[in-house]
N, C-alpha and C positions, 0 to 999 in steps of 0.2 A: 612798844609801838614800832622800833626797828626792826623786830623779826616778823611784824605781820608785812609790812612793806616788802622787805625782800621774799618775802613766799608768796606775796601777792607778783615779784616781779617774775620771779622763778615760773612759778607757773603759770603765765601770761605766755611763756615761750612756746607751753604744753597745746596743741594742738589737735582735733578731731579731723578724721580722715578724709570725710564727703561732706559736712557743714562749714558754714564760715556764715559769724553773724552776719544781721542784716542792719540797715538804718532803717527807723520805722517812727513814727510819729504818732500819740495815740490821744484818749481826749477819754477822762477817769471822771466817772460821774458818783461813786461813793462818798470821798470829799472831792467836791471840782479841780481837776487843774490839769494843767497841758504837759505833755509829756515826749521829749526827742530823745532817741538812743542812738548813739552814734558807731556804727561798729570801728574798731581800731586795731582787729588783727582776725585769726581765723576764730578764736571763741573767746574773744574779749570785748568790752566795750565801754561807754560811757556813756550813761544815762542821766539826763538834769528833768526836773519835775518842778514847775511854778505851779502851786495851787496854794490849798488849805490843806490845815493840820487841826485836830482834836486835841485839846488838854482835859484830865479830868483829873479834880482833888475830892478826897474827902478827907475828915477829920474827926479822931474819935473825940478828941479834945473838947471840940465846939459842939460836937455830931453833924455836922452841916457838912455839905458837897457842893462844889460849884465846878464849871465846865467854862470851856472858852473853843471859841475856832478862832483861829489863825492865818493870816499869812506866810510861806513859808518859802524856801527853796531846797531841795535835797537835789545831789550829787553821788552817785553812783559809777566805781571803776567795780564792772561785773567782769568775773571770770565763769563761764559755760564750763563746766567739768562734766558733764553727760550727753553729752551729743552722741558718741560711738553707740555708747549703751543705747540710747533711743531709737538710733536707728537699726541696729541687730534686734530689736525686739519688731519693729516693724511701726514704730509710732512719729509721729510728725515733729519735725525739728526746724521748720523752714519759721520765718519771723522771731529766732528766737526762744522758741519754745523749748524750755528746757529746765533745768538747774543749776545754779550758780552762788558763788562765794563772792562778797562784793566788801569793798570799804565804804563806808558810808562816812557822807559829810553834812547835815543838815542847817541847815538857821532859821529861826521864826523869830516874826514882831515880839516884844511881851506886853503890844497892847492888843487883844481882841478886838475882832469884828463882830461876834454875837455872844451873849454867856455873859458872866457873873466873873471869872476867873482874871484876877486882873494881875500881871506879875509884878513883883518890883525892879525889875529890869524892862531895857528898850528893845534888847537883844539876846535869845538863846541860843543855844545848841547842843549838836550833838556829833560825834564823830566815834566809830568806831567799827569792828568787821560784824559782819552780817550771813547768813545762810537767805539764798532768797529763790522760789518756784515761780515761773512765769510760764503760762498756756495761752495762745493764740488760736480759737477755735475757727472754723470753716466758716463763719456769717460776722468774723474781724472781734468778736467777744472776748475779751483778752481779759485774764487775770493774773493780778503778781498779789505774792505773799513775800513779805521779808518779816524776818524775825533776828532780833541781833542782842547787842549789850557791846554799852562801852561806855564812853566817858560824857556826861553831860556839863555845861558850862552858861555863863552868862558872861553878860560886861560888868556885873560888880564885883566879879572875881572868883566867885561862886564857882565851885566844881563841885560833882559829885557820879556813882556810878547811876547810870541809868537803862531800863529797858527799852529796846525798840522791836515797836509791833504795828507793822503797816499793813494793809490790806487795797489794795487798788483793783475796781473794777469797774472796765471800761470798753473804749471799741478803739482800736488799731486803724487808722487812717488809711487808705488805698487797697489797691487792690491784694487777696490772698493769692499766695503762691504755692498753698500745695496742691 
C-alpha cells in the first residue's frame, strides 16, 4: 500500500502541457447520487460521490440470489495521465475528459434501502487503486467507468480482496467549455 501512495504522489507532480483539471459538479442518474470534483493541481483531483451502490450475491450452496442498494460515499484522488495524448490527436479534454489512475476509498451502510441482501455489518468498504475513463460530451452527458481491486473490509473485522466495477452515467452541472 506504501508504493501505490508514493506513485500516486510521484506522479501527481507529472503534468500535461495545455490542460489543467477543472472543478465540476455532476448529478449520476444510473444509481442516484451527487457528484463534486475538485481539481488540486494541473491533472490531478479529488472527486467525493454521495449516492447509492448496487450489492449483488448468489449462492450455489442455497441456489438463491439476493441484491441490495445502498447508501454510500466514494472518494477519489484521480490522476489525468492522457491529456497531452488527447489533445495531439485533436479530441476534447476540457471538463476532465480524459483517463486516469485514481485511489479509491469507499464506505456503504450494510443495511439496504431496497433488495433482500441484508449484511451482517453496519458498515463496509472498500479501499484500493483503480484504472478509471471519464467523457464529458457537448449537451453535459458525462460518463465515468472505474474498474479496480483492492482490499474490502467491514467493522466486524472482516477483510477480504474485492472487485470494483462502477459505471456512472449522468449530466455534468453548468455550462460546457469546449
Amino acid at each position: 500500500m506504501k508504493n501505490i501512495i508514493v506513485i500516486f504522489l510521484l506522479l501527481s507532480g507529472i503534468s500535461a502541457k495545455s490542460q489543467s483539471t477543472e472543478n465540476q459538479f455532476s448529478l449520476n442518474f444510473l444509481m442516484p447520487s451527487a457528484e463534486y470534483e475538485l481539481a488540486l493541481g494541473k491533472n490531478t483531483s479529488l472527486d467525493a460521490i454521495l449516492g447509492l451502490g448496487f450489492g449483488y450475491h448468489y449462492s450455489d450452496f442455497t441456489d438463491e440470489s439476493e441484491f441490495g442498494v445502498y447508501p454510500n460515499l466514494r472518494a477519489q484522488y484521480r490522476w489525468y495521465y492522457n491529456f497531452e495524448k488527447r489533445i495531439d490527436k485533436g479530441k476534447k479534454v476540457s471538463e476532465n475528459s480524459g483517463n486516469y489512475l485514481a485511489g479509491v476509498l469507499l464506505l456503504s451502510s450494510g443495511e439496504p434501502l431496497f433488495g433482500d441482501m441484508e449484511l451482517r455489518n453496519d458498515l463496509s468498504g472498500f479501499v484500493g487503486p483503480a484504472w478509471g475513463l471519464q467523457r464529458v460530451y457537448g449537451s453535459n452527458f458525462k460518463l465515468n467507468l472505474n474498474l479496480g481491486i483492492g482490499y474490502g473490509f467491514n467493522d466486524n473485522g472482516d477483510g477480504y480482496v474485492s472487485p470494483l466495477i462502477d459505471i456512472q452515467l449522468g449530466f455534468k452541472l453548468g455550462k460546457d467549455k469546449s
